[in-house]
N, C-alpha and C positions, 0 to 999 in steps of 0.2 A: 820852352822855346818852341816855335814854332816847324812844324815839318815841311812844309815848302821852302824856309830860309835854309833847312839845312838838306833839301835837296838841290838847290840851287847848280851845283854845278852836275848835277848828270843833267837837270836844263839843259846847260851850256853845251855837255855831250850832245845830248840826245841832236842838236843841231847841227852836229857835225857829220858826212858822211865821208867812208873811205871807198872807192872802187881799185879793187884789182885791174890794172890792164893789163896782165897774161904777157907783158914782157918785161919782168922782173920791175915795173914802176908801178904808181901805186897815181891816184888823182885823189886831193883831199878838199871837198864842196862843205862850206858856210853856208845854212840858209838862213838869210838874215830876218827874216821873218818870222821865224821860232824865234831865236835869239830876242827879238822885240816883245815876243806874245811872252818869252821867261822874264825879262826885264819888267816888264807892266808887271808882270803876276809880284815878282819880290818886290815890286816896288809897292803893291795893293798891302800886302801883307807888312810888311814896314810901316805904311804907314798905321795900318791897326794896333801893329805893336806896341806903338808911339804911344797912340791913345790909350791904349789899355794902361802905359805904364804912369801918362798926364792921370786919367783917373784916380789910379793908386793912392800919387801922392798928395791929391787933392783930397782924395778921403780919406787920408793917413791923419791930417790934421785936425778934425772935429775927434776921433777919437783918442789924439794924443793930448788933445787937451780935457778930455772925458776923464783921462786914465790920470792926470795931473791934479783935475779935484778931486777926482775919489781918492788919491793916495793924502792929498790933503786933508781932505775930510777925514778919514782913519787915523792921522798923523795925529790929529787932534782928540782923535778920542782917545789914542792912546795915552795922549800925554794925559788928560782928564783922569783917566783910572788909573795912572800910576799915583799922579801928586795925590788921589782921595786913599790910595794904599800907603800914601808914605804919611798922610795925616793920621790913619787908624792906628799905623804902626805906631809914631809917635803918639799915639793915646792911648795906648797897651804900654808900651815903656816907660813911661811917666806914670800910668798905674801901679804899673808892680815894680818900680822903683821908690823904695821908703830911703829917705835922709838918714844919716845918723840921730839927728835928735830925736826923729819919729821911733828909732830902734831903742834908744836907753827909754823913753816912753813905754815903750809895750814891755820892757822887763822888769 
């Protein structure tokens, strides 16, 4: 987050003064011209904010679709190496699986 938005209100302070008048009252002065130069300033910076955050998600989507074919891409080779494992397996099982007929044969 940015540190001028979240200085924002001693801005707003800092425009305000108090004088003592020395008979128990007090005079409290706005100068509306801080107040205007602190507005412009959160409002400069807002709008950056804006932008930075428009950027973001603008560039959020060439890589969320980067990140969608490579998991595809993967998906598929995994599936490739499992079915060429589950065909070896089934040709190791069917090797050293003998029939009965094959078994009175060899005896």
């Amino acid at each position: 987050m940015n540190r001028t938005i979240l200085a924002a209100p001693l801005l707003l302070l800092g425009a305000c003064n108090v004088t003592d008048n020395n008979n128990g009252s007090s005079t409290i002065s706005v100068d509306e011209n801080r107040i205007e130069q602190g507005t412009d300033i959160l409002a400069n910076e807002a709008s950056k904010v804006g932008a930075q955050a428009v950027n973001a998600v603008e560039n959020a989507g060439p890589a969320i679709e980067q990140s969608a074919s490579d998991i595809k891409e993967r998906a598929g080779r995994v599936a490739g190496k499992a079915e060429a494992l589950g065909e070896e397996v089934e040709r190791d099982v069917d090797a050293s699986v003998t029939t009965p007929a094959e078994t009175n044969k060899a005896r």
